[in-house]
C-alpha positions in Angstrom: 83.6 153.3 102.4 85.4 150.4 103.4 84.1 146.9 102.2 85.1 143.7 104.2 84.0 140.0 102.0 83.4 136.5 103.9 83.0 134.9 100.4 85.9 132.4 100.7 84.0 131.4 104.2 80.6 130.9 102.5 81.6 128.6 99.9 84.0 126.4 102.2 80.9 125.8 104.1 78.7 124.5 100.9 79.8 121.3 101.1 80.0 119.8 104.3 76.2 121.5 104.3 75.0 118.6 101.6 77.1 116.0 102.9 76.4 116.4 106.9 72.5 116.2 106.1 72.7 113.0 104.3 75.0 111.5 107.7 72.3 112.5 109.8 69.4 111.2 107.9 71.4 107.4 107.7 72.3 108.1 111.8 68.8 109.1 113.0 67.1 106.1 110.8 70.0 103.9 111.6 69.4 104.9 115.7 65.7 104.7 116.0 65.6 101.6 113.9 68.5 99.7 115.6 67.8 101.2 119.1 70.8 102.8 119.8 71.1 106.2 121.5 74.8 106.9 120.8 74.0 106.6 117.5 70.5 108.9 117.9 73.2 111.6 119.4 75.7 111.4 117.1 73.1 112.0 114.3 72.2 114.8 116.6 75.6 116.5 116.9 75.7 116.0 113.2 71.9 118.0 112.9 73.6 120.5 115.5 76.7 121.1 113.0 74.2 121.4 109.9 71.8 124.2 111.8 75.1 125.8 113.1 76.9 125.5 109.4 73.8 126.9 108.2 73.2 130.1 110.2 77.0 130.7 109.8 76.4 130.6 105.8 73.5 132.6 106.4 75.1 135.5 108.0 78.1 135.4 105.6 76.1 135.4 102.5 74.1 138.3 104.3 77.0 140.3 105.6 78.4 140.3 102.2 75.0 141.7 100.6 75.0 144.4 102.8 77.1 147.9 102.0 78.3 149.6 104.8 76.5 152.7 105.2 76.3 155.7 107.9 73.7 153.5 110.1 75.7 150.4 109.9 79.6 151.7 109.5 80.9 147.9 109.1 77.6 146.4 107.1 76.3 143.0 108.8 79.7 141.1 109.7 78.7 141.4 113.5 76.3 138.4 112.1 78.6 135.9 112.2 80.3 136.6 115.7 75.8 136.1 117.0 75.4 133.2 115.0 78.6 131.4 116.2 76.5 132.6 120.0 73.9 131.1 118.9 75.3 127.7 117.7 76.5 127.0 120.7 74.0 128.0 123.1 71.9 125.4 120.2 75.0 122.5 120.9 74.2 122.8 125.1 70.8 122.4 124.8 71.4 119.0 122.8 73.9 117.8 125.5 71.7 118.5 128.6 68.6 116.5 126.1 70.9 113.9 125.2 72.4 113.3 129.5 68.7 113.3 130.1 68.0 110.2 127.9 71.8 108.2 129.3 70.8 108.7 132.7 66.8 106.8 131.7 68.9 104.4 130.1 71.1 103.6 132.6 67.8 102.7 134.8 65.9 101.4 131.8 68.4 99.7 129.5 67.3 99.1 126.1 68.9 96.6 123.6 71.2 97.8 121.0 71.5 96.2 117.9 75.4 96.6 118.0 76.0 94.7 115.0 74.5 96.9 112.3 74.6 99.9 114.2 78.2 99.7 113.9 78.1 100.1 110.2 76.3 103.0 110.3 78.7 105.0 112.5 81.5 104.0 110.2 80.0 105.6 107.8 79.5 108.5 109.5 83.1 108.7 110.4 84.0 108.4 106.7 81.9 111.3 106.4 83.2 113.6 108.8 86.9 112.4 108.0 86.4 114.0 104.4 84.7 117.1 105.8 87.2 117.5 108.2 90.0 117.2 105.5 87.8 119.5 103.3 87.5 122.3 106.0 91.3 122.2 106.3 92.0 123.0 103.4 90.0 126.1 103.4 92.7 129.5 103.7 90.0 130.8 106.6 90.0 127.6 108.7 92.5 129.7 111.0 90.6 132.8 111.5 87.1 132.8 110.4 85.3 132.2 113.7 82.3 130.3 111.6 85.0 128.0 109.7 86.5 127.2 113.4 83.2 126.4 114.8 82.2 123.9 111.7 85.9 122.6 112.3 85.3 121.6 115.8 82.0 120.6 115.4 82.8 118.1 112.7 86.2 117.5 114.8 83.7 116.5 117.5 81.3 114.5 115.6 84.5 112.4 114.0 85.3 111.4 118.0 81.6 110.9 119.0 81.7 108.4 115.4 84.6 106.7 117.4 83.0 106.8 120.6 80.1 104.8 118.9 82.0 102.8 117.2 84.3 101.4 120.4 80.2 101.3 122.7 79.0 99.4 120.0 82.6 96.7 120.0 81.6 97.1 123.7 78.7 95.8 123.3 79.1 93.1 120.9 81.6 91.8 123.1 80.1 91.5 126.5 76.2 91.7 125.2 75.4 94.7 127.8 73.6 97.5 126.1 74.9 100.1 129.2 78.0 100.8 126.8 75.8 102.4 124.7 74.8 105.1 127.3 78.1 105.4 128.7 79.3 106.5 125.1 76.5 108.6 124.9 77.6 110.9 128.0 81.3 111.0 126.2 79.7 112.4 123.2 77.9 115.1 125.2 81.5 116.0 126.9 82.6 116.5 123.6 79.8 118.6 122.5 80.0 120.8 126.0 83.3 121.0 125.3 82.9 122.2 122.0 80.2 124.4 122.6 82.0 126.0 125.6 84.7 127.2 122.9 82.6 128.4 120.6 81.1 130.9 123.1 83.8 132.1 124.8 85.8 133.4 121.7 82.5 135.3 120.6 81.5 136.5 123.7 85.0 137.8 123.4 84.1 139.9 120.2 81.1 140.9 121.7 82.7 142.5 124.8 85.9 143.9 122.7 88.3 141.7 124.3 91.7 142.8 122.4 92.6 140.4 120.1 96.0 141.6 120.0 99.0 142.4 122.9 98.5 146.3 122.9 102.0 146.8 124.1 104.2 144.6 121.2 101.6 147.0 118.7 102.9 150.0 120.4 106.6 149.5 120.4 105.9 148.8 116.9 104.7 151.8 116.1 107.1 153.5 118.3 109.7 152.2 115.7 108.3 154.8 112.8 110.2 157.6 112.8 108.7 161.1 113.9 106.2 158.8 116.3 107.3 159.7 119.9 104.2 158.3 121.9 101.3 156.1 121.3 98.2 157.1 123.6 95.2 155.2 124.3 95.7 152.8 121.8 92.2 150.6 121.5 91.4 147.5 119.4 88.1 145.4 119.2 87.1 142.7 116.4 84.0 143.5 114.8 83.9 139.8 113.5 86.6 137.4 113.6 87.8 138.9 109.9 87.8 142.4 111.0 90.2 143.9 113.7 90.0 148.1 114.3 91.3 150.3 116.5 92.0 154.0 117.7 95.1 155.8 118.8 96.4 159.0 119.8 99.9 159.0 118.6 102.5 161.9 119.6 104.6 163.8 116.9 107.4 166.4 116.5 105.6 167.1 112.8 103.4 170.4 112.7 102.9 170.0 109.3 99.7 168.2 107.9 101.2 166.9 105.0 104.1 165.0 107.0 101.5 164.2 109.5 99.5 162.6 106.9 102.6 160.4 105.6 103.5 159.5 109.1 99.9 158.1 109.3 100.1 156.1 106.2 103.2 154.0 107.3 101.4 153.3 110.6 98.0 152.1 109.2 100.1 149.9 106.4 102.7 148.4 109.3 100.3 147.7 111.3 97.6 146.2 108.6 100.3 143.9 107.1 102.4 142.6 110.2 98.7 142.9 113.0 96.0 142.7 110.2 94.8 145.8 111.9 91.9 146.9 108.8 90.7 150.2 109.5 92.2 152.6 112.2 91.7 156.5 113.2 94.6 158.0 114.3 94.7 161.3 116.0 98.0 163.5 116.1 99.5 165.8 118.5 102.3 167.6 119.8 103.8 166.6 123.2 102.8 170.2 124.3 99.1 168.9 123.4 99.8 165.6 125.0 100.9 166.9 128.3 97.8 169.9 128.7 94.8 166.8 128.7 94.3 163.7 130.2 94.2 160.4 127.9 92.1 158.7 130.5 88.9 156.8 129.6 85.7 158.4 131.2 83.6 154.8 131.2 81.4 155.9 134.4 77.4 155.5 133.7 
């Protein structure tokens, strides 16, 4: 049975965790108190990255505890690819809340006490700047969906800090509290933008999108000796870590024991140069190949 760990994930998402939810409790005071509603949606966004960053550690940690077994052949790793859905289908909701209150305020303006609210977004983008440097360093900030999504979350809360910082110099400047609603809409930009992202790449995994060019895979294999043709040839990501596939691959070899070398040097070239994990491979002879069809019966 084949086992597939998201531990390196789950602990590079420990600490921005701690560290995000202290940002948003100084934001939201710092917000209500000071009257500032690009600072009440920053601390949002931040409260969006910590609920996101915390199903994400949830389904790691769970996909991780679970075996694979005949009733679930890759365990729970499909987790992470619904909670990454799920965070940002949570980050669209906050920007359509948060346009709601900028347009209000653009009819009912509200004073903004610029001068201490500024503090408090510098501190938040201190925060984010050493999350955002922590992240980095993690080895699965490239791949692992759920490290990508905290990364542009946090990415997108260090520009909304900006943004605040700039409405609240804005403000301070001229004395007109509209800056602070106008920097509010930019931070919901950012977070549609982010959000927008986030879905597309797993509604991606969800509809087996290939995450690799089928073609440069096939010449590949085409270069293995005793492989003459490569037949409906499949991949799908079962989370962002995971990458299988099927082929039909045509041989000159009769013999199962030379088959069954041929099929070892395909699955190892193409695990180490396509990270292709686990792949079923069916042989035949080009007098096989030519008596059925290889098409794909998808009709309901």
């Amino acid at each position: 049975m084949h086992t597939h760990s998201h531990s390196g994930g789950a602990s590079a998402l420990k600490y921005p965790i701690v560290v995000l939810f202290a940002t948003f409790l100084v934001e939201i005071v710092g917000g209500i108190v000071f009257h500032s509603l690009s600072l009440v949606g920053d601390s949002m966004h931040v409260f969006s990255d910590i609920f996101a960053l915390g199903i994400a550690y949830g389904a790691i940690v769970i996909a991780n505890r679970k075996t694979p077994d005949d009733q679930f052949v890759h365990g729970y790793h499909r987790l992470e690819v619904l909670s990454a859905l799920v965070n940002g289908m949570l980050l669209v909701g906050i920007a359509v809340f948060l346009i709601m209150e900028a347009i209000d305020r653009f009819q009912n303006p509200h004073e903004v006490n610029a001068k201490f609210a500024i503090w408090i977004a510098i501190f938040g983008l201190l925060v984010n700047l050493s999350v955002l440097a922590m992240l980095h360093k993690s080895a699965d900030h490239k791949h692992d969906i759920n490290i990508k999504a905290a990364y542009l979350h946090v990415l997108g809360d260090s520009l909304a800090s900006i943004s605040v910082i700039v409405g609240m110099i804005l403000i301070i400047l001229s004395g007109n509290p509209i800056w602070d609603s106008i920097v509010s809409l930019v931070i919901c930009a950012l977070i549609i933008y982010a959000s927008a992202r986030v879905i597309l790449e797993g509604t991606n995994i969800l509809m087996h999108r290939s995450p690799r060019d089928l073609e440069e895979i096939r010449c590949s294999m085409l270069e293995i000796q005793h492989v003459q043709g490569v037949e409906e040839l499949r991949l799908w990501q079962v989370c962002s870590h995971l990458t299988v596939g099927t082929a039909h691959i045509i041989t000159d070899l009769e013999r199962l024991a030379e088959i069954a070398d041929v099929s070892k040097l395909v699955k190892a070239k193409l695990r180490g140069n396509f990270d292709i994990r686990h792949l079923i491979l069916e042989f035949e002879t080009p007098e096989a190949a030519a008596n059925h069809s290889h098409d794909f019966d998808h009709n309901h």
